[in-house]
C-alpha positions in Angstrom: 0.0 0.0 0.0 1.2 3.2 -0.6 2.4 6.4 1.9 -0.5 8.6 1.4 1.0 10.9 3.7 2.7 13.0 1.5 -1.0 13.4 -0.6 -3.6 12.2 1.3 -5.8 12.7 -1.5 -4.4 10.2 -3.6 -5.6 7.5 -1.7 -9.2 8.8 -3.1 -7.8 8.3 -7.1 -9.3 5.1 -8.4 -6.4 5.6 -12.0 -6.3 2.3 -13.7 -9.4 0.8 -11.7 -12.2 -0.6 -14.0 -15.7 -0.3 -12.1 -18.8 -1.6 -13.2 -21.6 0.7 -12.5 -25.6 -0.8 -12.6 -28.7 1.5 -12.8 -26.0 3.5 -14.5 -29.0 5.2 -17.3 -30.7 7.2 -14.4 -29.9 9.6 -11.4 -27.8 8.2 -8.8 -26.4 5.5 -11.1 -25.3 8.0 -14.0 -23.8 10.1 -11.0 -21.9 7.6 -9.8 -20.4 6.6 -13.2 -19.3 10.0 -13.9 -17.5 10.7 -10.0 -15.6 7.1 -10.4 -14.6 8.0 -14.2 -13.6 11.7 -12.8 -11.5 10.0 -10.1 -9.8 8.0 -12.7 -11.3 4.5 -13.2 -12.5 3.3 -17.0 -15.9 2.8 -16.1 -18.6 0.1 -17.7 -22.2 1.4 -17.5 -25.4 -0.9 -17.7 -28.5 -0.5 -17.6 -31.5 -1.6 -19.7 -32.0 1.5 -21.7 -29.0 1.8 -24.0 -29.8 5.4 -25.7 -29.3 6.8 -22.5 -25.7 4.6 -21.8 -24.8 5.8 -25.0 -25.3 9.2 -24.0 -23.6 9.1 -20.7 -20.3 7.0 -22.5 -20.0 9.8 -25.0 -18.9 12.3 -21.8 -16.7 9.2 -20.1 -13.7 8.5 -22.4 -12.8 5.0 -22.7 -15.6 3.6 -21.0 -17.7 0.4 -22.1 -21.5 0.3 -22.6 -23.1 -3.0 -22.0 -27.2 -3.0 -22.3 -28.4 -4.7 -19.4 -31.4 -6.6 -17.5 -30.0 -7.4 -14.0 -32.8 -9.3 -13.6 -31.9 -11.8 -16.2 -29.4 -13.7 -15.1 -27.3 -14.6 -18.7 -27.6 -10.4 -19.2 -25.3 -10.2 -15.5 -23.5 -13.1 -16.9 -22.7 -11.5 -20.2 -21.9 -7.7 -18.2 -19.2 -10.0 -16.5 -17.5 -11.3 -19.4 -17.7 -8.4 -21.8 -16.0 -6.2 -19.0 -13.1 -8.6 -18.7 -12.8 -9.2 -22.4 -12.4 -5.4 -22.8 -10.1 -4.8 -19.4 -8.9 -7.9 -18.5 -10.2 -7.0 -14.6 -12.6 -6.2 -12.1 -11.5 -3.5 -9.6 -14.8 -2.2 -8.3 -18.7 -2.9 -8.5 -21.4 -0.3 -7.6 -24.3 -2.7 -7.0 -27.2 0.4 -8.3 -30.1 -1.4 -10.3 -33.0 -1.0 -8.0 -37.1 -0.8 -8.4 -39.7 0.5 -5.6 -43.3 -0.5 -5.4 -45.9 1.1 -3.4 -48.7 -1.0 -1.8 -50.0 -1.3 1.9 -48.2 -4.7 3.4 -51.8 -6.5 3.7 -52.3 -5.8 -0.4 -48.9 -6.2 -2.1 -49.9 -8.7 -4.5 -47.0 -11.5 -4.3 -45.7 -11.3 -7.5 -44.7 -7.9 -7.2 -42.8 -8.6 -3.9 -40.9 -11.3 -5.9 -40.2 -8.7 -8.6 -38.4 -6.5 -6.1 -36.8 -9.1 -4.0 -35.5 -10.6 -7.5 -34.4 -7.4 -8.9 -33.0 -5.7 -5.4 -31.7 -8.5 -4.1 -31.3 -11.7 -5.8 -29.9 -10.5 -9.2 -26.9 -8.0 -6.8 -26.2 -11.2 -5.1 -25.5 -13.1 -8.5 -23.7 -9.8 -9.9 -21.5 -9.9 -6.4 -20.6 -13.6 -6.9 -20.0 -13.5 -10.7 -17.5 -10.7 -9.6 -16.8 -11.6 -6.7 -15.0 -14.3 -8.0 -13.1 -12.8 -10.8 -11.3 -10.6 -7.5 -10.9 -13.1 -5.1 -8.8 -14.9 -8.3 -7.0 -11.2 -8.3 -6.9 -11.0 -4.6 -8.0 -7.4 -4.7 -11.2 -5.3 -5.3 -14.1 -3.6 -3.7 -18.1 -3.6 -3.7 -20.6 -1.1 -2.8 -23.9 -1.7 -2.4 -26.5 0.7 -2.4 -28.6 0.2 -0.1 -31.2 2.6 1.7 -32.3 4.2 4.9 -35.1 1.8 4.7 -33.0 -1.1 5.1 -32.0 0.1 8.3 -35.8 1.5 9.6 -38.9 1.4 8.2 -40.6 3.4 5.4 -44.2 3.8 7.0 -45.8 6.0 6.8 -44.7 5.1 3.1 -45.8 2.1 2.4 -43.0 -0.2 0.5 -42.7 -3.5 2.1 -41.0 -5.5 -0.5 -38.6 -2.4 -0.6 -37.6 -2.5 2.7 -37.1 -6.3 2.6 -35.0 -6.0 0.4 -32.7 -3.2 1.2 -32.5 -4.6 4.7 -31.5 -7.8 2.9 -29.0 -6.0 1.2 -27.8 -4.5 4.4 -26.7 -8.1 6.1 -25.9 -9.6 2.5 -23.2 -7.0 2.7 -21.9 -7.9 6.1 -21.9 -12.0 5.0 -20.2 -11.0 2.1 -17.6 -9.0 3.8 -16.8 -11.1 6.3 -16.3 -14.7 3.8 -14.2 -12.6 1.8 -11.9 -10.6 4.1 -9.0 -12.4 3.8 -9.0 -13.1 0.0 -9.0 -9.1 -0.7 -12.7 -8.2 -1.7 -14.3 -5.6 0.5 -18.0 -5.5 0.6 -19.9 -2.1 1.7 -23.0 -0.3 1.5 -24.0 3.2 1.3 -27.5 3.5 2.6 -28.7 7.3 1.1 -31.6 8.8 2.6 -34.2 11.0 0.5 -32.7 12.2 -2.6 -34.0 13.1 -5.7 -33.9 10.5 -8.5 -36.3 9.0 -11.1 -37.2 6.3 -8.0 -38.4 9.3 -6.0 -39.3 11.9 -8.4 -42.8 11.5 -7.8 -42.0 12.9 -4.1 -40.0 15.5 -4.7 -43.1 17.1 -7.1 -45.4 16.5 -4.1 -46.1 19.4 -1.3 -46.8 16.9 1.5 -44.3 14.6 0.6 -41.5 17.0 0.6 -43.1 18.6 4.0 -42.5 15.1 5.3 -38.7 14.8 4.6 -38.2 18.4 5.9 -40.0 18.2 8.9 -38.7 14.9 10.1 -35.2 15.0 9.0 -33.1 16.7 11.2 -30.9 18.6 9.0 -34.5 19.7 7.7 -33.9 18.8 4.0 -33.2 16.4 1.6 -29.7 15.3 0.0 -28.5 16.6 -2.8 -26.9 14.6 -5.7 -23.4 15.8 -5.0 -23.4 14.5 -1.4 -23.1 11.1 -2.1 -19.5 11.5 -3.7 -17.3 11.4 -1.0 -18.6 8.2 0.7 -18.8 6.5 -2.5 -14.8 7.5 -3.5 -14.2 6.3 0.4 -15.7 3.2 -0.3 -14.4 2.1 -3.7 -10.8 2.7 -3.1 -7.7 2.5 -0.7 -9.0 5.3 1.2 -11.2 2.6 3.0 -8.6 -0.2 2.6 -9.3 -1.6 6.4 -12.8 -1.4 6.3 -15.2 -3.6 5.0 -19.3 -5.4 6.2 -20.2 -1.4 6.8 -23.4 0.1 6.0 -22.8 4.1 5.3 -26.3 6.1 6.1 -25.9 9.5 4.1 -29.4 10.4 5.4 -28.9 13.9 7.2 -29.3 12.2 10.4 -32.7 10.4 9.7 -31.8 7.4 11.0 -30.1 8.8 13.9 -33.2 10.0 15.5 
C-alpha cells in the first residue's frame, strides 16, 4: 500500500481501476459513473435502456456500454464477461439497479414482492458472486452496495414492504459477504442514502406533503443533494477505505439517527 502521507488525497484516485456501475442510465447510477470516471477508473455502465448509456459514455472517455437486465441472469453473466474481455479485470462494482413499489403490506400482490426481492436483491447477489469471483482470483477489489435508509428502519408511513425487505436484505448480505471474503482481498460495503431526488423518488419530490414530510422529520431539515453522495462513494471504492469492509454508510442527514 502506498504512503499517502505525502498526498492524502491520492488515496481517493481510483487511476487504472475498471468499475462496473448498474442502474448506471438514471440519477444516482449515471452520478456515480461520472464521480468514479472523474477520479480515474475506466468505467462500464449498464443499464437496460441503452440510448441513454450511449449518452452518458460519450462524456466518459474509454468507457464500455453493455445493455443490461440485471434481472436476467445470462444479461449479468454477459456484463461479467464483456468487462473482462475489454479490461482484463474487475476493480470495483457499484451494486445500483433497483425498483420500488408502493402497496400497503396486507395488499402487495405476491408477484410484485418477488419482482423486487428478485431485482434488489437476488440479481446484486448473483452480480456480487460472478465478480466476486473474478477478484478473489486477483486477490483485490471492492463492492458497494447501495442500499437505503429503509434497510436500516422502516418506510411507513410510506408504504414499501418489498422495498424494505430487500434493502434490509442487502444491508446483512453486505456484512456476509464481507466477512467470507476478508481475507481473500474483496471488501464488501454499502452506502445507505436517505431521500434524494432520483427518477425512483421523483414523484416525491413534485409533491407538497411529501417534501413537507422529509423536511419536517429530517433533522438537517432537508433532503440530499446529488453531489453529497461523492465522497462516501470515493471512500468506499478505493484505498481510502482499505481496512474497512461489512459497513453500511447512512448519508441520510441524520434520519436514521433519530
Amino acid at each position: 500500500m502506498p504512503d499517502f502521507a505525502a498526498d492524502p488525497l491520492a488515496m481517493f484516485r481510483l487511476d487504472q481501476r475498471v468499475a462496473i456501475v448498474t442502474g448506471a442510465s438514471s440519477g444516482l447510477g449515471t452520478r456515480f459513473a461520472r464521480v468514479l470516471h472523474a477520479a480515474g477508473a475506466q468505467v462500464v455502465v449498464a443499464a437496460r435502456r441503452l440510448d441513454r448509456l450511449d449518452a452518458l459514455a460519450a462524456e466518459l472517455p474509454n468507457s464500455l456500454v453493455v445493455p443490461c437486465d440485471v434481472a436476467v441472469d445470462a444479461d449479468l453473466e454477459r456484463l461479467t464477461a464483456a468487462t473482462l474481455e475489454r479490461y482484463g479485470r474487475i476493480d470495483i462494482l457499484v451494486n445500483n439497479a433497483g425498483i420500488s413499489v408502493n402497496y400497503p403490506a396486507e395488499a402487495e400482490p405476491i408477484a410484485e414482492f418477488r419482482r423486487v426481492i428478485d431485482v434488489n436483491l437476488n440479481a446484486l447477489f448473483l452480480l456480487s458472486q460472478l465478480v466476486g469471483r473474478q477478484m478473489i482470483e486477483q486477490g483485490r477489489g471492492s463492492i458497494v452496495n447501495v442500499a437505503s435508509i429503509l434497510g436500516l428502519v422502516a418506510s411507513a408511513p410510506i408504504k414499501q414492504a418489498s422495498y424494505t425487505a430487500s434493502k434490509g436484505a442487502v444491508v446483512n448480505l453486505t456484512r456476509e459477504l464481507a466477512v467470507e471474503w476478508a481475507r481473500r482481498g474483496v471488501r464488501v460495503n454499502a452506502i445507505a442514502p436517505g431521500w434524494f431526488p432520483s427518477e425512483m423518488t421523483e414523484e416525491m419530490w413534485t409533491d407538497e406533503g411529501s417534501v413537507n414530510f422529509i423536511t419536517r422529520n429530517a433533522p438537517m431539515a432537508r433532503g440530499g443533494e446529488e453531489h453529497e453522495l461523492d465522497g462516501a462513494l470515493l471512500f468506499l471504492a478505493g484505498d481510502a477505505s482499505s481496512y474497512v469492509t461489512g459497513q453500511t454508510i447512512a448519508v441520510d442527514g441524520g434520519w436514521t439517527a433519530r
